[in-house]
C-alpha positions as CSV (number, residue, x, y, z in Angstrom):
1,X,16.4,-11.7,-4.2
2,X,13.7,-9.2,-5.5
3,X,12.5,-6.7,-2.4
4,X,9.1,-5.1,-3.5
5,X,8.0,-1.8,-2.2
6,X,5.4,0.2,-3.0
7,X,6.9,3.7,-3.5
8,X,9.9,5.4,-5.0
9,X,11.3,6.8,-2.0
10,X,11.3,3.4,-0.2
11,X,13.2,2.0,-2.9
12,X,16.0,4.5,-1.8
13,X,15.7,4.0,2.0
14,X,15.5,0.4,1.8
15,X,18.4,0.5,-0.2
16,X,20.5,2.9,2.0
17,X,19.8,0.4,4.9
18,X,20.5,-2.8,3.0
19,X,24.0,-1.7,2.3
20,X,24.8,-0.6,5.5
21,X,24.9,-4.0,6.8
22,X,25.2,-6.3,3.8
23,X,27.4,-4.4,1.3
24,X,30.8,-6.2,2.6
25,X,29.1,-9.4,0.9
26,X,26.2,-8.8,-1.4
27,X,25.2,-6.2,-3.8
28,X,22.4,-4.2,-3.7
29,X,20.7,-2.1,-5.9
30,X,18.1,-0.4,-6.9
31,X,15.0,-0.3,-9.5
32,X,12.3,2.9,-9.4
33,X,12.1,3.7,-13.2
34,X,13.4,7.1,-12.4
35,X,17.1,6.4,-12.6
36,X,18.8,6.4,-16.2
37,X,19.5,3.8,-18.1
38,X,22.6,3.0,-20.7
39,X,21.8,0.8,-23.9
40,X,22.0,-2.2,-22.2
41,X,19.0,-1.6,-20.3
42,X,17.8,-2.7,-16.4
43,X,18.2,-6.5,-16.6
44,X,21.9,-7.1,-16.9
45,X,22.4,-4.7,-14.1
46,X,19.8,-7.1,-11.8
47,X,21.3,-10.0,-12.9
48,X,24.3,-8.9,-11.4
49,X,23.3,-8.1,-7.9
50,X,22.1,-10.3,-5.0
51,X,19.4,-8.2,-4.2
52,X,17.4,-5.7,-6.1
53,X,14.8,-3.4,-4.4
54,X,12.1,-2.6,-7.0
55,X,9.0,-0.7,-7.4
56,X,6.4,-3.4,-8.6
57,X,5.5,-1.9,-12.2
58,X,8.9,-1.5,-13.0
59,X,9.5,-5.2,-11.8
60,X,6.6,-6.1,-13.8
61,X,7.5,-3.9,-17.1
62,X,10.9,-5.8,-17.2
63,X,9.1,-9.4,-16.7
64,X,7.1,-8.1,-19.9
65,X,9.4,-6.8,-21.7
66,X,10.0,-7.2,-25.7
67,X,13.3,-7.0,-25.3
68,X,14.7,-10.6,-24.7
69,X,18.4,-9.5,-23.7
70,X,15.8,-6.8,-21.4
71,X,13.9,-9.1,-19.9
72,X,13.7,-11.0,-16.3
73,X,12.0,-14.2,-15.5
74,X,10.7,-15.8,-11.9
75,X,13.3,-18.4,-12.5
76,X,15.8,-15.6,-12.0
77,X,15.0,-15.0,-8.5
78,X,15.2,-17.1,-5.4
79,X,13.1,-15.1,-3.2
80,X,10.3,-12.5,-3.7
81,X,9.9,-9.8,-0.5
82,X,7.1,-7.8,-0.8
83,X,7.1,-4.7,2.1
84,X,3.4,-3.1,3.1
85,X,2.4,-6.5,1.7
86,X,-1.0,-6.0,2.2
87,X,-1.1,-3.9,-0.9
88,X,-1.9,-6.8,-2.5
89,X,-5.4,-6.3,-3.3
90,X,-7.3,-5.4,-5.9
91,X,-5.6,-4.0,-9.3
92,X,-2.9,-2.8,-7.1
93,X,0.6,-3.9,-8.9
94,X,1.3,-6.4,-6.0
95,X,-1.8,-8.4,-7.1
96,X,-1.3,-8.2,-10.6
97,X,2.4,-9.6,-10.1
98,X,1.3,-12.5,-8.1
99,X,-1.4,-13.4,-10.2
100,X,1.3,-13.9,-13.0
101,X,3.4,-16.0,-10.7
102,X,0.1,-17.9,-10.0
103,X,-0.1,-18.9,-13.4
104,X,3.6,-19.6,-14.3
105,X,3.9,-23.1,-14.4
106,X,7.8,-23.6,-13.7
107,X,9.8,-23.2,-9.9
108,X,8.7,-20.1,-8.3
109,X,10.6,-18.0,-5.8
110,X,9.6,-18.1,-2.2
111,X,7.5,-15.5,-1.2
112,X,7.4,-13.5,2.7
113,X,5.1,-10.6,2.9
114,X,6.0,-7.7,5.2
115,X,3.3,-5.5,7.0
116,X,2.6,-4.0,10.2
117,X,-1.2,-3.8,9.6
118,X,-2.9,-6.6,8.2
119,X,-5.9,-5.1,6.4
120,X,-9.4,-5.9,8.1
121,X,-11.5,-5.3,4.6
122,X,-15.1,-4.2,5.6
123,X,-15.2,-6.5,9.0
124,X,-13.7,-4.2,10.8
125,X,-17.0,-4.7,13.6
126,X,-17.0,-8.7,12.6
127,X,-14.0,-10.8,13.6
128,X,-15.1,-13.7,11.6
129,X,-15.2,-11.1,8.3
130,X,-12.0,-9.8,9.5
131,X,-10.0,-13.2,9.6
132,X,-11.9,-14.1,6.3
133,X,-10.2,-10.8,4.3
134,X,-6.9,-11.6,6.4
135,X,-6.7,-15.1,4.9
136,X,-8.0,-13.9,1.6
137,X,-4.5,-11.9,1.4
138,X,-2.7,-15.2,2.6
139,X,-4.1,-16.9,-0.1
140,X,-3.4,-14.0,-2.8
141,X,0.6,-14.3,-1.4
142,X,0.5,-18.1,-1.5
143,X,1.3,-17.5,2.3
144,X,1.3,-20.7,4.2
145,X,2.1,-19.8,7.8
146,X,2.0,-16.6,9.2
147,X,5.0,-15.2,11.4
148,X,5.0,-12.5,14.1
149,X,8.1,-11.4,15.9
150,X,9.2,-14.0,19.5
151,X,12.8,-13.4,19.4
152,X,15.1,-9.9,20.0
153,X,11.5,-8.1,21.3
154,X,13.0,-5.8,23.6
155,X,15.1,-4.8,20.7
156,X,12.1,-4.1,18.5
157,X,10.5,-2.8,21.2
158,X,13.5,-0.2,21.7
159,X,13.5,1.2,17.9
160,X,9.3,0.2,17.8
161,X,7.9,2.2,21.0
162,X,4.2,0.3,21.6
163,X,1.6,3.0,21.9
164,X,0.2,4.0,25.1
165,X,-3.2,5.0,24.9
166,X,-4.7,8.2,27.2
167,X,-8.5,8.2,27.1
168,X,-9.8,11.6,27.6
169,X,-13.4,12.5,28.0
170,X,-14.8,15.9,26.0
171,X,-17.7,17.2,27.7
172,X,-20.6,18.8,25.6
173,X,-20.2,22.7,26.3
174,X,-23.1,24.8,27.8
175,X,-22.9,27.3,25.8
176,X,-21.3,26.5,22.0
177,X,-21.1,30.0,19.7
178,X,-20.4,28.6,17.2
179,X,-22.9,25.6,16.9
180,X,-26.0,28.5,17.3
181,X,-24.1,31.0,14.7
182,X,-24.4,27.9,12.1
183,X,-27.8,27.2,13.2
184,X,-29.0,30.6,12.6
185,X,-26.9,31.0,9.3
186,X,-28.3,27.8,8.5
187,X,-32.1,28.9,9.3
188,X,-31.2,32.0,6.9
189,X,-30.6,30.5,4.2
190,X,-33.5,28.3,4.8
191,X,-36.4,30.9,4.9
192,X,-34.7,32.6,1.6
193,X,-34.5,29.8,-0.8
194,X,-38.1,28.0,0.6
195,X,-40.2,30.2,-1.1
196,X,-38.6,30.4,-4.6
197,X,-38.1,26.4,-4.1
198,X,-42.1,26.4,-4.0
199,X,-42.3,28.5,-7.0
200,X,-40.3,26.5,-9.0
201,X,-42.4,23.5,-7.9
202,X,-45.7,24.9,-8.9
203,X,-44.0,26.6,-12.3
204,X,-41.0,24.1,-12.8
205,X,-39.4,27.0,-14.2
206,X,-36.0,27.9,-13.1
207,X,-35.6,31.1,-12.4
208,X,-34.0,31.8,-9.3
209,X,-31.6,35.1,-8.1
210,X,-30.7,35.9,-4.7
């Protein structure tokens, strides 16, 4: 299993959680690009594991890599996670690795996407526009249902505390100091640079010293 998330210190975390509940039957590591590496390279360790948590380049560098006895395929893997999936947009390194799974031809991996905001794209005032770039990213994941938690939701609810909104009213202030100090400094610097601005108008010279 190949757990993708989309920075270096996640990597860590995620791994220090994993194997606090799994490591008495799988092994977990851990892929960044900023740990070392012996001659044998990253593969042979990932081979060996059950699950790897990976940054996506560094997934993606050892997919493409010229080394043969270096190199991972999808055929390796039973199941891609992808954390914050809605990363996958754009050039972002989430796209680009499911756009290669898109065209590989043999048995691909299943594939859940994690997030706890779906993107809403520029329909953030539209719903329609809104469910249109919310599908988009199904369709970029090759998602084909869409899961939201229905079990255990007191327990999320006891580590996930759901926001309570207080709506507070700010009332414009008589007198605002500091609103008239900027208008002044602001009609200052008007009346100084209108004058030369007409001169270099007429001349279209610039010469111009305060």
């Amino acid at each position: 299993v190949a757990i993708l998330v989309p920075t270096i210190p996640l990597v860590e975390q995620q791994c220090i959680m994993l194997n606090r509940y799994l490591r008495k039957t799988f092994w977990v590591d851990g892929m960044s690009g900023s740990e070392p590496v012996d001659e044998n390279g990253r593969a042979p360790n990932v081979l060996a594991s059950h699950v790897t948590v990976f940054t996506p380049q560094i997934f993606i560098n050892l997919l493409k890599s010229i080394r043969r006895d270096d190199r991972l395929y999808f055929t390796d893997f039973s199941m891609f996670i992808f954390d914050e999936c809605h990363h996958c947009d754009g050039d972002h390194p989430y796209h680009v690795l499911m756009r290669m799974l898109h065209r590989f031809d043999g048995p691909k991996p299943q594939i859940v996407g994690l997030t706890a905001s779906l993107p809403l794209g520029a329909g953030r005032a539209n719903v329609e526009a809104a469910l249109d770039h919310m599908m988009d990213l199904c369709s970029k994941l090759s998602t084909h249902s869409i899961s939201t938690v229905r079990k255990h939701i007191e327990n999320l609810r006891y580590y996930v505390k759901p926001p309570v909104d207080d709506i507070k009213r700010a009332h414009r202030l008589e007198s605002d100091i500091f609103s008239q100090s900027l208008e002044i400094c602001m009609r200052k610097i008007e009346s100084t640079i209108k004058p030369e601005l007409g001169k270099i108008s007429e001349n279209k010279v610039i010469d111009f010293r305060m």
